[in-house]
N, C-alpha and C positions, 0 to 999 in steps of 0.2 A: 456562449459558444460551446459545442460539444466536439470532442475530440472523437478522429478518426477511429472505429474499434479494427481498423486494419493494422493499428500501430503498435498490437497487440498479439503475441504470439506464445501457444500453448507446444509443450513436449510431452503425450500422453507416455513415453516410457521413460521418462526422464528418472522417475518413483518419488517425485514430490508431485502431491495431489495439484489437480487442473487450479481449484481453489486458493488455494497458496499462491501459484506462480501468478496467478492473476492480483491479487494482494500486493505479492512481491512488485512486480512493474508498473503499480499504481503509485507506489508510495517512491519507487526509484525515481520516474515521471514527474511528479513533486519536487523530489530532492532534486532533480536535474533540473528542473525550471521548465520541463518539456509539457507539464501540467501544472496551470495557475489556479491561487484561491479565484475561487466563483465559475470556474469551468464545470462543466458537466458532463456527467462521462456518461457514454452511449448509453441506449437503455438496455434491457436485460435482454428484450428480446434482438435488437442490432446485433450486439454483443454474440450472444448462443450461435446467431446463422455465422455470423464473420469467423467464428475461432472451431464453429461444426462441434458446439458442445451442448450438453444438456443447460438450457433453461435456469435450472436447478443450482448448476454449478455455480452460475455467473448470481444468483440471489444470494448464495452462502456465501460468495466472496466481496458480496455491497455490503451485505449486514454484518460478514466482520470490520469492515472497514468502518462504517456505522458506528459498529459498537466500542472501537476503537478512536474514534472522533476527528477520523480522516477527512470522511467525506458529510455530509447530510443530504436526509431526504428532503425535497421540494416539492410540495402538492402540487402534482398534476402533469411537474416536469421531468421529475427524476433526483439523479442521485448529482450532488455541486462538490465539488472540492472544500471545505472548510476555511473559511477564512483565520488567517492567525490570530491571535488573542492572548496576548500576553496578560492578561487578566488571571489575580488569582496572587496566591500567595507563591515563594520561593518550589515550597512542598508542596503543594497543591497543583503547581504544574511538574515538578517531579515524579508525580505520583500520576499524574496523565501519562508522561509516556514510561512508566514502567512496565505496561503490557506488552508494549509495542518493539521496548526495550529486551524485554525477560526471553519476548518469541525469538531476537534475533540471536540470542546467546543462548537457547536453548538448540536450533535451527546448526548454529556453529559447532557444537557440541558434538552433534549428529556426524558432522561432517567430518568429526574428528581433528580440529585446531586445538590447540594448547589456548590457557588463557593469554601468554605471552603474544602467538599469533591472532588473538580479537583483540584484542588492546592495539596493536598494532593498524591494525586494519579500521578500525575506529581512527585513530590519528591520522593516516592517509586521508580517509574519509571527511574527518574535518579540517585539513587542508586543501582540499579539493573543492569544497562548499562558501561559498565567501558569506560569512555574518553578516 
């Protein structure tokens, strides 16, 4: 099944790149259950007419997610949501979402939060998410 790319909404003034915020509400979509492993998410070109964005924009923000090991590519179909895989050592999957981890506490930074308020917001976040 591929998800609606109407469920998806861009703020070109917002001053966080198209890219990102596309990123952003893929992985939130995940985290909410609103987006399952093995789902597929619109293709690029859906995507570009539905949000009136460059083409371009919407490939930079599959191949981050790609390379981030969100989502994978399927020949011929597109881009699948990543199935979970608890596979791997303790630090081996630690070391998977430190990129993912690093952006969001970099991202926080920007926005000016104290360490105290991402800690915090992290705990929220993980009582929000049922294990």
């Amino acid at each position: 099944m591929t998800i609606d790319p109407t469920q998806f909404t861009v703020h070109p003034s917002s001053g966080v790149p198209i890219y990102r915020q596309i990123i952003d509400q893929v992985e939130a979509m995940i985290v909410g259950a609103r987006l399952s492993e093995g789902e597929m998410l619109p293709s690029v070109r859906d995507m570009a007419t539905a949000l009136g964005v460059n083409p371009m924009t919407i490939s930079k923000a599959y191949a981050r997610l790609e390379n981030d090991n969100v989502v994978e590519r399927v020949r011929g179909k597109g881009m699948m949501v990543r199935r979970r895989s608890p596979s791997g050592s303790k630090s081996q999957r630690l070391e998977e979402l430190r990129p993912t981890m690093r952006a969001a506490i970099v991202r926080s930074r920007q926005l000016g939060l104290t360490d105290d308020q991402i800690l915090e917001l992290v705990r929220k976040i993980l009582r929000e998410i049922p294990s």
